[in-house]
N, C-alpha and C positions, 0 to 999 in steps of 0.2 A: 516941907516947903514945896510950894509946887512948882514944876518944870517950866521953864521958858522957853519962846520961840529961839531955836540958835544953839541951844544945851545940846550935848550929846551923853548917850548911854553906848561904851565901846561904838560900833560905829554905826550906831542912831542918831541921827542930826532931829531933834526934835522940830516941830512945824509950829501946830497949835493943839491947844485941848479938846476934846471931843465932850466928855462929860465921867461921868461915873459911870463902871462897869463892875455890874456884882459890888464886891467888897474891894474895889481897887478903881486909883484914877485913868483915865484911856486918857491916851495921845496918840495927834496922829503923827509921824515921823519919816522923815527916808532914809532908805538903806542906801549910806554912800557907796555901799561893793557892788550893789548892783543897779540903783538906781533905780528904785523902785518905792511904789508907798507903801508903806507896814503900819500896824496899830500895836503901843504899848503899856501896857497897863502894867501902874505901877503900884505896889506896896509901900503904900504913906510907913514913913522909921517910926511914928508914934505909933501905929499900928500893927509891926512887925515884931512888937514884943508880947502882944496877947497871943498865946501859944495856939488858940483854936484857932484864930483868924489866919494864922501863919500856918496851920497846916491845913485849912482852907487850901490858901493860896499853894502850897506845894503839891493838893491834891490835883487839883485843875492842871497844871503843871502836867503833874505824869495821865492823867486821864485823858487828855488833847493830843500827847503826843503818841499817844497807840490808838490814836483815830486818822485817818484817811477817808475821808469821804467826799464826793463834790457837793456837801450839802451842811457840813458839817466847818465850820470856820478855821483855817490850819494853825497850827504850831507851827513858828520857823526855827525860834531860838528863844532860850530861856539866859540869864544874865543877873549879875548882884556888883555893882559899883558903889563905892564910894557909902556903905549902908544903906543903899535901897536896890531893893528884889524884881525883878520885872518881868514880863513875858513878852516876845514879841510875835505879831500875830499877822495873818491875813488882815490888809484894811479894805472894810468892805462900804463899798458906795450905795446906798439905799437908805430907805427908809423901813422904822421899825415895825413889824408886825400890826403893834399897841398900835403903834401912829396913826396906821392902816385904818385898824380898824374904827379908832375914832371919828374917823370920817363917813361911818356907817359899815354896813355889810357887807363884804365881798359878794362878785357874781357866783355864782356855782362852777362853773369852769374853775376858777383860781383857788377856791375853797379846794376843790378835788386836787388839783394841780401842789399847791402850796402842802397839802392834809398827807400826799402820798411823799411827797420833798422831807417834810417832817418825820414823816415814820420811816420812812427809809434812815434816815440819818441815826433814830433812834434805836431802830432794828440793827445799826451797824456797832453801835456802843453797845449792846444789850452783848451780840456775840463776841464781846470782847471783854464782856464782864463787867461792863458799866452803865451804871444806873445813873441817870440824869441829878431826878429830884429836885429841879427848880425849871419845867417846861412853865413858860406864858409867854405872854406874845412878846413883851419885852426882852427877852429871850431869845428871838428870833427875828436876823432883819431881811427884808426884800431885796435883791438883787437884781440887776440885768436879767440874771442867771440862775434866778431861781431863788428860793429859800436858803437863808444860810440859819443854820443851830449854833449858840453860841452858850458862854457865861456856864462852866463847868465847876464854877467853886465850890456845889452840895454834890459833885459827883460822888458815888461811894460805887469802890470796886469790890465786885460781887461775890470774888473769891477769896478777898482778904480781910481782915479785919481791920477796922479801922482806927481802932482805940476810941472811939468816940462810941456812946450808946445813943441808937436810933433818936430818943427824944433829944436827944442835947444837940447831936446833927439837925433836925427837925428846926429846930428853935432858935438854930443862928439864918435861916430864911431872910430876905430881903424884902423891907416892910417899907414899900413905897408910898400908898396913898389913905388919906384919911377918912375914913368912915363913920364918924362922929365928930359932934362940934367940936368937942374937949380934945380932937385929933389925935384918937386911937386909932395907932399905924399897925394895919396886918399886913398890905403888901401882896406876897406869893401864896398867903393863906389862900386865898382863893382858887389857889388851883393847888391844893395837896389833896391826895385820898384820905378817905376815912381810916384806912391804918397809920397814915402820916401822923394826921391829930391823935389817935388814940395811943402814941410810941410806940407799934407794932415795926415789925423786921420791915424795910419797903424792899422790892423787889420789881422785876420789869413791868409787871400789870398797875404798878405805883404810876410810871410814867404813861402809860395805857388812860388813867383814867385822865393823867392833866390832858393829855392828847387829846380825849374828848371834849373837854371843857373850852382848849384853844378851837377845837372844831364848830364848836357850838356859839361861841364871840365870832368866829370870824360869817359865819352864815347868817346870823341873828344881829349882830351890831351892838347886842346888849350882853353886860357879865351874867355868866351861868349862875352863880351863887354869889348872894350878896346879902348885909345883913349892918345893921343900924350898930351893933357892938360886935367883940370879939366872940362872946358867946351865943349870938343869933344867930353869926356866920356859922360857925362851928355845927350847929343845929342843924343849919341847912343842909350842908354838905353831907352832913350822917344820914338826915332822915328827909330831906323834901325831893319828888320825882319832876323834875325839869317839865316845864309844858313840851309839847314835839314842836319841834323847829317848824314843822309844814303850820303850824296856829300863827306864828311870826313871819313868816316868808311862807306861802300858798302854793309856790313850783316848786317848794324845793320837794326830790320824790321821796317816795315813803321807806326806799332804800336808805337811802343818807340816813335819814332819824332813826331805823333799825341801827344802823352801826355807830352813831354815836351814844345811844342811849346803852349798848354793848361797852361801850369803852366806861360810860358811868354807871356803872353798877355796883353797888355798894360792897356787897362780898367781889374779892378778888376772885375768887372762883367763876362766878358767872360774868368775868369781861373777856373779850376776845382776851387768849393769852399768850400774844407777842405783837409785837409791833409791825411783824411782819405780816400778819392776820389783816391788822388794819389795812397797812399800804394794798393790799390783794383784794380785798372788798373796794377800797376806794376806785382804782384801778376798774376793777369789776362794772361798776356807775358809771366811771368817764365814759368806757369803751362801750356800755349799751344802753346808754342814755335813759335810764328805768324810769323817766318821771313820765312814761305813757300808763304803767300799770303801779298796781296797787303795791304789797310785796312783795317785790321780787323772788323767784326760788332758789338764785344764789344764796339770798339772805334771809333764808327763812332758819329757823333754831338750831344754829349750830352748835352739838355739842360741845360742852366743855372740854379742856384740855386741846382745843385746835383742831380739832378732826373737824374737815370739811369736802363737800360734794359738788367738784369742780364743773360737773358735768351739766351743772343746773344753768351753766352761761347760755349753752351752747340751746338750751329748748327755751330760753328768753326771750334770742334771738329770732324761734323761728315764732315761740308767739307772738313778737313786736309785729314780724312782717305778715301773719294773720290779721293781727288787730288793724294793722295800718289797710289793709285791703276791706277789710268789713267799714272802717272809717271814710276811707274814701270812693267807696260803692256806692255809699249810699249817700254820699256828698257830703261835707261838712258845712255847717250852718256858717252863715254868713256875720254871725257874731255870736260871742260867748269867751270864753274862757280860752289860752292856747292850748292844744293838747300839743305834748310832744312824744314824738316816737322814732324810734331808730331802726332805718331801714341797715338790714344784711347783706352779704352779696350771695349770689351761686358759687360756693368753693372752685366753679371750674371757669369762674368770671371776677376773680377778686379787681377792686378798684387801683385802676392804675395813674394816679397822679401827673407823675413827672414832672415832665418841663412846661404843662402846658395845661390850659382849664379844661378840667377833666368831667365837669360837669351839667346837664341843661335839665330844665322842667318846662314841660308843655304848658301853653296859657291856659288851657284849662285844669292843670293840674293832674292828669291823670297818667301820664308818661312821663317819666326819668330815662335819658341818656346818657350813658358816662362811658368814659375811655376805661377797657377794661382790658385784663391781662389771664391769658389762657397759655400755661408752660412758656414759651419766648417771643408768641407773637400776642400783639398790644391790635384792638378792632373798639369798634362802638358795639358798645348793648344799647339795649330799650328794656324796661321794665313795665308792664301796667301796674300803676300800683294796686290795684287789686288782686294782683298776685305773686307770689313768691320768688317765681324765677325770672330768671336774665336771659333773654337771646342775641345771639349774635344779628347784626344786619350785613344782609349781604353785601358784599364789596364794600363795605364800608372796614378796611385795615388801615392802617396808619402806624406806618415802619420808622418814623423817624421819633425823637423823642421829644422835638419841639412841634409836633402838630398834632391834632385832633380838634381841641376847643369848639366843640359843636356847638349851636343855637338853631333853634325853631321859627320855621315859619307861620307867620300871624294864624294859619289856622289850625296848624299842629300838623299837617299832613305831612311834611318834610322836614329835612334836618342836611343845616350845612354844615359843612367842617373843612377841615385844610388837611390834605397828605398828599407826599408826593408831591410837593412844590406848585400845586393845583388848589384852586378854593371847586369845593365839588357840592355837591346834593346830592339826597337818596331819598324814596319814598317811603314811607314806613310800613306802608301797605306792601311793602316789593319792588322789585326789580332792579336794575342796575346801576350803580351812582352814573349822574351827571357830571361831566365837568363844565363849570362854568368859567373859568380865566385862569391864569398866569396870578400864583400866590406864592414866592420863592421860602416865605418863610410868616408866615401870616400871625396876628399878633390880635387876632378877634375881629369879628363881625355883629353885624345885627338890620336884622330881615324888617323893614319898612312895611306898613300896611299901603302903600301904594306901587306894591310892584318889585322895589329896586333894594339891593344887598349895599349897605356900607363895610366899609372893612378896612384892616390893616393889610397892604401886603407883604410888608418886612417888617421887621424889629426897628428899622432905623427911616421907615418910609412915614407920609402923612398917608391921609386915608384917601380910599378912594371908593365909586362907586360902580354898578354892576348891576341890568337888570336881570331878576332872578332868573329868566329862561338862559342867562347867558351872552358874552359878548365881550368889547372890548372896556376893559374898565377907563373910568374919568379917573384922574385926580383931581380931589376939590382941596386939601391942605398941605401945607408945608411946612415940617419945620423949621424954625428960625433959627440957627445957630448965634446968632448976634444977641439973641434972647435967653442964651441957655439952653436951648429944646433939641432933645435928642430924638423924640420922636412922637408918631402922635399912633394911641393903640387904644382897644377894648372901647369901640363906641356902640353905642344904644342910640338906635332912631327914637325919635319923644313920639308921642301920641299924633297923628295927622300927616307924621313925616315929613313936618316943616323945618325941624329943629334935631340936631346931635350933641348927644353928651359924647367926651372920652377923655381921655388919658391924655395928659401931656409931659413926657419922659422929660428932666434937666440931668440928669445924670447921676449917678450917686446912690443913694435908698431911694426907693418909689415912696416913701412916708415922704419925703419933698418934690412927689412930683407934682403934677396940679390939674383939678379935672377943669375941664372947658367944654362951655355950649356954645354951638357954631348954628345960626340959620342955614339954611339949606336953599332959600330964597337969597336972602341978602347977602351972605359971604361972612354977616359981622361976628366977629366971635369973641369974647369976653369967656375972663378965667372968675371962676366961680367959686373956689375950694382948694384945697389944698390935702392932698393925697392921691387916691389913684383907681381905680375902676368904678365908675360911676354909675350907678342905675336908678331908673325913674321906677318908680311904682307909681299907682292908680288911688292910692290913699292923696296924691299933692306931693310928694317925698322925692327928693334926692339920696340916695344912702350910695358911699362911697366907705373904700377902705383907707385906714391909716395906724401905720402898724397892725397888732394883731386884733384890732377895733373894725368894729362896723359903727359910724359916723351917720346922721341921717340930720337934715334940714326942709324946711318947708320949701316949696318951690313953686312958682306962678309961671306954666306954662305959656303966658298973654308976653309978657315981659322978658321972659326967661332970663330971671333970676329968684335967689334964695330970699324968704320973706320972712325968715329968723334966724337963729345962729344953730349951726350944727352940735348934734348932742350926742353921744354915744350910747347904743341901742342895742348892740350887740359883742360880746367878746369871746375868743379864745376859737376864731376864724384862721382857716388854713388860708393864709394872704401871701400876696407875694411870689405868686410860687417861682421856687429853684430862680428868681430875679429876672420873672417875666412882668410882672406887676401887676397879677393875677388874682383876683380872691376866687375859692373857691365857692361861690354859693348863686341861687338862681330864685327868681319867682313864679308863682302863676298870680294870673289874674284875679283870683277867689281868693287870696290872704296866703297861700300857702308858703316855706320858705324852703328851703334844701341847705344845708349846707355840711362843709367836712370840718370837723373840730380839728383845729390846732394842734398839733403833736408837741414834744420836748425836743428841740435842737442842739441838745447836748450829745458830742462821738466822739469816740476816740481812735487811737490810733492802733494800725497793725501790719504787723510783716506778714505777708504771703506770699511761700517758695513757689517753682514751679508746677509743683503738685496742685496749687492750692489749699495746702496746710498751712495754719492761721497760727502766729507767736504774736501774744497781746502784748502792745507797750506801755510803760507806766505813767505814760503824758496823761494828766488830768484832761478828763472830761470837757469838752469845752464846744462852741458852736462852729468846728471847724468845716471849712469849705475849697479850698485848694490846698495842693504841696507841692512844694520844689524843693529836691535834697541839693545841700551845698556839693560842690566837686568834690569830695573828697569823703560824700557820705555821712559824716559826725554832727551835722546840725540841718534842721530842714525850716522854711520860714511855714507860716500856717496862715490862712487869711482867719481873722476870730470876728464873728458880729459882735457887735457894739452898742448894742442902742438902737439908733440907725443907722449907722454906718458899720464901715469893717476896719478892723487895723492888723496891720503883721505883726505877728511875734514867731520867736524863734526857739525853736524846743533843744537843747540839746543830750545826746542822747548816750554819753559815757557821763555826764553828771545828772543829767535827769532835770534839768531845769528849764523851765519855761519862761522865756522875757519879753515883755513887750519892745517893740521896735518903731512903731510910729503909733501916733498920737490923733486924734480926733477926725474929722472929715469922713471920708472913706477910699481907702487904701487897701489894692486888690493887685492880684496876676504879678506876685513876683519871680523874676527870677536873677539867679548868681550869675555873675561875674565868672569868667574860666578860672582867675586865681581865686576866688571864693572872698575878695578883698569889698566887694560893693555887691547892692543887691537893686535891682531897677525896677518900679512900679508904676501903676497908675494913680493918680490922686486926684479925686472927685471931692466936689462940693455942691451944696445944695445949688450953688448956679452954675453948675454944668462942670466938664474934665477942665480942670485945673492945670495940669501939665505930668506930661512922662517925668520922672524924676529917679534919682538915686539916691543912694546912702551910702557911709559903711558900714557895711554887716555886722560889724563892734558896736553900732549905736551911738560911735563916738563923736559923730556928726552930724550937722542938718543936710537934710534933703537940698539936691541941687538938679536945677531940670535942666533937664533935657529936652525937652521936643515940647511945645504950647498945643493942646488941641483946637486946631481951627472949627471942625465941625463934626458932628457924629460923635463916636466913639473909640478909642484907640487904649490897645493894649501889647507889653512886652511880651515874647516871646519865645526868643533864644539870641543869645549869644556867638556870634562866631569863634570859631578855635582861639585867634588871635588877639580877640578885645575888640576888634576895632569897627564892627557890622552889628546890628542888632534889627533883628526881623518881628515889625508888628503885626497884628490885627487894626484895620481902619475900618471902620460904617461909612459908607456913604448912599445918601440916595439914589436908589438905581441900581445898584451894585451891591449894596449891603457889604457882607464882608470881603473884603482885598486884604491882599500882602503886599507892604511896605517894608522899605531896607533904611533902618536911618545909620549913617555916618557919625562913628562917635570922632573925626578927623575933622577939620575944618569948620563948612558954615555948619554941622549937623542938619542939614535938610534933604528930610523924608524924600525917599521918589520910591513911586508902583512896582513892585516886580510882580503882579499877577492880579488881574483887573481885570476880570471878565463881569457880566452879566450875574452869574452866578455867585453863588456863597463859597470863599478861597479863604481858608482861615488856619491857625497855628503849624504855622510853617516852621522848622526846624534846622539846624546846622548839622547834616554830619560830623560826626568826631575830627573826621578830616577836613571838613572846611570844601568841600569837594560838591557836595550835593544837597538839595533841601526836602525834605519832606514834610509833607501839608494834607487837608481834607480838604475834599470838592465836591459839589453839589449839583456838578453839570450833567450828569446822568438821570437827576429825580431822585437822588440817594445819595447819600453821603460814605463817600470811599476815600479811600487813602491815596494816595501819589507819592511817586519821587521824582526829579528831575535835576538835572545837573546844574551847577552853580558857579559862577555866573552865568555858564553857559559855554558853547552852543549845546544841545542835545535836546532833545523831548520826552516828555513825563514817562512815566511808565506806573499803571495801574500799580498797585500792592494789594489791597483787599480784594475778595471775589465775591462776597455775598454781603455788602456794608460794612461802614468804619466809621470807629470813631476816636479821638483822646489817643495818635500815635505818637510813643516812644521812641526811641533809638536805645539801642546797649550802648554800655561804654565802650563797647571797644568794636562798637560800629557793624557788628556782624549780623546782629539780628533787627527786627523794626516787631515790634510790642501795639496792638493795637485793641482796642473795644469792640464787639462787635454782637448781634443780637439784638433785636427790640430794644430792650432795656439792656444795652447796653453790658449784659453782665457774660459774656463768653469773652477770656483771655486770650490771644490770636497771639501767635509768631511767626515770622517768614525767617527766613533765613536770606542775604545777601551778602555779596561782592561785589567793590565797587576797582577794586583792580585787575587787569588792567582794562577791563571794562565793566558797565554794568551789567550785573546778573541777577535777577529777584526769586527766590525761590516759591512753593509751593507755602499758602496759608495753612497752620495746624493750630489745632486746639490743644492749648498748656494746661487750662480747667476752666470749668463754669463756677462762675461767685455766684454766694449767696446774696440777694435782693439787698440788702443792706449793706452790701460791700459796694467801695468806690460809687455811691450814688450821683458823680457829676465827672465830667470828661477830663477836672484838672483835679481830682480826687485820689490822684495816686502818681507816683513817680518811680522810677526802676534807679536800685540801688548799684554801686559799684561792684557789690558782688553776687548781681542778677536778681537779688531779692526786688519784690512791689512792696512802696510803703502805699495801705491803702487807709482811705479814713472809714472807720466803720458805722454805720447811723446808731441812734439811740435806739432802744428798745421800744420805742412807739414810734420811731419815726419812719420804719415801715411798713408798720402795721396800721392800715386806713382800714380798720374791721365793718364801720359801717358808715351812712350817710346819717345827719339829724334832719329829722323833716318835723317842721311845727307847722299846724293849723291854727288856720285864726291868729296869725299873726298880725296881720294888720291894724286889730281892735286892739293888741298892744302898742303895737306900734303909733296909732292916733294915741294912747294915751300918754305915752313917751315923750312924744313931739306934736302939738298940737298944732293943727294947719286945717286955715279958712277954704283951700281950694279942696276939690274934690277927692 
């Protein structure tokens, strides 16, 4: 009988049904201990007594529960009430692979991304002695968060015996859809090996081959083998050689169809021979985007049995960025075909991202500038592309982590950028940068063909203007607080420099901010779109980012507005960046494109001692982005992306469990309470900050605010000793960041405690209630302070060569700060704060590796002097090259068709 809404399994309070899974029915259900959704699939009692089906179901059972993978669907608890057997599982929000792909082809990006999720997860059961044997896409559902592998019921463990002979395993397969009138159901026929069909032993290159065949549906849109009856499939499968994927999709590169056509190989002998082979060649493609050359040399005849020649990545690379300079030497034709190709960097100029847009292309396409990183200090390069290397420009450094964001002037000869709390110029040609104004924290620009610089000069400011030789800037826009607008950033002058595109921040993800054209003549401005850095090209186009999409609509510069509906044009763009509202990618005027592919945002966590010796912890992989350990060390909350948004959840770390804590919107910057009883946040929604609010930390209750945001931006802090102070971060225009002190006593109304001109931000409580420490910007650099609390007394320096993201110990003696370009040198002073104050000498505790604590609220110091830090993903510091296609534009008019020019 089937389960009802309200039924429980021990303490599964059933929901609703989800459908069939494998040989068992899914539900989905909450766990009343912890409150959370789980998925349980049940073994129907008439079916519990067929002995194969039942040890089916007990195989999947112990095969799930010796897998841990973030890719791979978990085991929580297995269970048998009342005659029926159950499992209960990870409930996963997505939609099915199959699903997916029904709706055509994936782009290449997702294919690679999804294809390496897959084999990874496969390669993790492989080394654990488990063979799949039922990989299709049904199989596999989409996530937030990536690929998840599910449905283990044909699992066979590779060391044991199964009691079952391979045919009779074979032939209990789940026969979903029908391929003749008479509805002859094969089902997962279609993706078994030819030793499958022939009852041959299957082994890991068994799931090798379905790998291909999912690879081959998901870039094609169409099934690899298919067949009118069960014996014409069978046929297939043995004897026909798949057309190459590039005959069905044109870009896809000749690398991809080497390695899928490796995975379907009819002898087992000649398929890649692990899963792990796969995920390495996939990888291989993302990271050097081969669909500029023919064969690639990573992927030219790898011997059997795995033996492979790493080496061949690295001479890809420099033949891309040969090819790339013989291509645009000689100019690229003004239509044809895109070519695409992956520029490299100089190893002693790798791409340095950050905080801030790292990237520009000249209007004529023949210069790339990018923020680049040489050992600890972070300057602009220039590249011609018809050459290899990278050079430094002079004085062009940029020491902080939120500035660089270069752009070109209309004739290519300059390039402006922000450092140093200065919006400057340099000439390419040489000589010294210019400063042209007061930019405390600049948030993008864009050089007019009549003379004059637009730009952001804060994170929280509207824009303003500046003619290029320099001066004092206009403001022309304002945010409206009354409207939700947090800020206005990232404009582009239109053609004749009557007209601006840019950004308009509401708070929250930048997927709900909204782009806006503003005349330049008339003042009137009208919102256009809906996401967030918006650029004209010369094809008629708008293209703007939303989420990890590039978005593009026709556009009549006569009118300035959209003259069709936005379509999506490009995906698996570096956007967003670090939640400046940034995409990485740029034009020239000849079609060409730039941009950085999207990395994996899954990290996890890690203690590092004072040494800088790393102990990894067993918190699941996840998109985390701050930490704040509770008082007492045992639980830390973690902010996790969402979708578009972020929510808390809380890790604990003597059981190992992970729980969410708040729910939808976007919810960020927590921190505990002194008794560890409530934990206080910001809560954002798509129309702007919502309100400071609390909890408690049990999750036992709803959020309750605290503090309304009137305008700008506002986030928690610290805590006073006592409970009763709590020290923000506020935006405002003119001032950008201030320290605020709100009153959790009486009316609770915020008042300033440090409100200068400059940027004054996370201020902190000494242990004792005595002193606060904060970072300031009033030098041109960002350094550390301390100063006594409430007062009387005066600051006193702490850092000597920059700072950032400072600590306190618990026992108040030392102050922990960031410090280096990239932020990655571990700093300690030592201090006294009785009976006066005394600041000792800054030292170096160690240098972290690039991937460690990648943001200022990325790490937290433990009760017994340990750092928890968060660690990035394994791509997520590695920006190995840029994609640049030519002759995008002729795609792109075919994409989006538009009357205007």
């Amino acid at each position: 009988m089937a389960l009802q809404a309200g039924m429980k399994l021990g303490p599964y309070e059933i929901v609703a049904a989800v459908g069939a899974g494998g040989m068992g029915e899914v539900y989905r259900a909450r766990d009343t201990r912890l409150d959370r959704a789980v998925a349980i699939k049940v073994l129907p009692s008439h079916v519990a007594a067929d002995l194969d089906l039942r040890q089916r179901f007990e195989r999947e059972a112990r095969a799930i529960s010796s897998l841990a993978h973030p890719h791979i669907c978990a085991l929580y608890d297995v269970g048998h009430q009342d005659g029926t057997d159950y499992l209960v599982m990870e409930y996963l929000e997505g939609e099915s692979l199959a699903d997916r792909i029904a709706k055509g082809p994936l782009p290449l990006p997702q294919v690679l991304r999804y294809g390496m999720e897959i084999a990874d997860a496969l390669d993790k059961a492989h080394r654990q002695g488990i063979i799949h044997r039922d990989l299709k896409p049904g199989n596999v559902v989409l996530t937030k968060s990536g690929a998840k592998l599910l449905d283990f019921g044909l699992a066979k463990l590779a060391r044991a015996g199964s009691g079952s002979s391979p045919t009779e395993l074979s032939s209990l397969a789940t026969e979903e859809k029908p391929l003749t009138e008479q509805g002859t159901m094969l089902g997962t026929m279609q993706y078994m090996a030819p030793e499958q069909l022939e009852g041959k032993e299957a082994d890991p290159r068994t799931d090798v081959f379905a790998l291909g065949v999912v690879l081959y549906e998901m870039a094609t849109g169409r099934k690899a083998f298919d067949g009118t009856s069960r014996a014409s499939l069978i046929a297939a499968i043995l004897s026909s050689e798949l057309p190459p994927i590039s005959s069905v999709q044109p870009m896809s590169p000749p690398a991809f169809d080497h390695v899928v056509k490796s995975c379907l190989a009819k002898d087992p002998d000649d398929r890649w021979q692990t899963a792990h082979d796969v995920t390495a060649e996939l990888r291989w493609i993302a990271q050097t985007s081969s669909q500029a050359t023919g064969v690639s040399p990573a992927v030219r005849e790898r011997r059997r049995r795995g033996k492979m020649a790493w080496a061949a990545g690295t001479l890809v690379l420099v033949f891309l960025a040969g090819l790339s300079g013989w291509a645009l030497g000689a100019r690229s034709p003004r239509s044809g075909s895109p070519l695409y190709l992956a520029l490299g960097f100089s190893p002693n100029a790798a791409l340095a991202p950050g905080n801030r847009l790292a990237v520009a292309l000249s209007p004529d396409g023949r210069h790339l500038v990018y923020a680049g990183r040489e050992g600890p200090s972070t300057r602009l390069y220039v590249r011609a592309l018809d050459q290899a290397d990278s050079k430094p420009i002079p004085g062009a450094e940029i020491p902080g982590v939120s500035e660089g964001s270069p752009f070109f002037s209309p004739d290519g000869q300059w390039v402006a950028f922000f450092a140093e709390g200065k919006l400057k110029k340099v000439a390419l040609a040489g000589g010294p940068p210019v400063v042209l104004c007061d930019a405390p924290s600049g948030r993008g620009g864009s050089w007019g063909d009549d003379g004059t610089i637009v730009f952001a000069p804060s994170l929280s400011s509207g824009l303003s203007r500046v003619p290029a030789g320099g001066g004092t800037p206009e403001a022309f826009t304002k945010p409206e607080p009354a409207k939700g607008e947090t800020s206005h950033r990232w404009p582009d002058v239109l053609p004749g420099s009557q007209a601006v595109l840019f950004t308009v921040g509401t708070g929250g993800s930048w997927a709900n901010a909204h782009v806006a054209v503003q005349s330049l003549k008339t003042g009137e401005r009208k919102l256009i779109g809906e996401g967030a850095f918006p650029r004209y090209v010369p094809t008629g186009h708008v293209l703007f980012a939303k989420g990890g999409a590039i978005l593009a609509f026709p556009f009549d510069l006569e009118t300035l507005a959209p003259t069709g509906p936005a379509v999506p044009v490009l995906d698996g763009v570096e956007t967003y960046n670090q939640g400046t509202g940034a995409a990485q990618l740029a034009f020239s005027r000849d079609g060409s494109l730039l941009y950085l592919a999207s990395a994996t945002s899954e990290r996890t966590l890690v203690w590092a001692d004072r040494k800088g010796l790393i102990e990894e912890i067993k918190a699941p992989p996840r998109s985390y982005q701050g930490v704040s350990l509770s008082p007492r060390g045992d639980r830390v909350t973690l902010q996790v992306e969402d979708g578009p948004g972020l929510d808390l959840w809380i890790y604990e770390f003597e059981r190992g469990t992970l729980t969410r804590l708040t729910f939808g919107g976007s919810n960020e910057s927590a921190v505990w309470t002194p008794d560890g009883a409530r934990i206080a946040f910001s809560a954002w929604s798509a129309g702007g900050l919502q309100a400071l609010s609390w909890l408690p930390s049990d999750g036992s209750g709803a959020p309750e605010e605290l503090a309304k945001g009137e305008s700008g931006w506002q986030w928690p802090v610290s805590f006073s000793p006592d409970g009763r102070h709590l020290t923000m971060d506020i935006t405002h225009p003119g001032t950008d960041y201030d320290v605020w002190i709100l009153p959790l006593d009486g009316d609770r109304k915020p008042r300033a405690l440090i409100q200068t001109p400059f940027d004054e931000r996370q201020a902190q409580f000494s242990p004792d209630g005595r002193f606060i420490l904060y970072q300031s910007e009033e030098t041109g650099r960002s350094q550390i302070y301390v100063q006594p609390y409430p007062g009387p007394g005066g600051k006193r320096q702490v850092s000597t060569d920059g700072g950032f993201a400072a600590r306190w110990s618990r026992n108040g003696r030392e102050i922990f700060y960031r410090a280096g370009d990239r932020a990655t040198r571990m700093m300690a002073v030592e201090i006294e704060t009785r009976p006066e104050l005394r600041v000792g000498k800054p030292r170096l505790l160690f240098e972290t590796p690039q991937e460690l604590g990648i943001g200022g609220t990325d790490y937290d110091v433990a009760p017994d002097g340990r750092f928890l830090v968060v660690k990035a993903g394994p791509r997520e510091s590695l920006h190995a090259h840029l994609d640049l296609v030519l002759n995008w534009f002729d795609e792109l008019r075919r994409r989006v068709p538009s009357t205007n020019p």
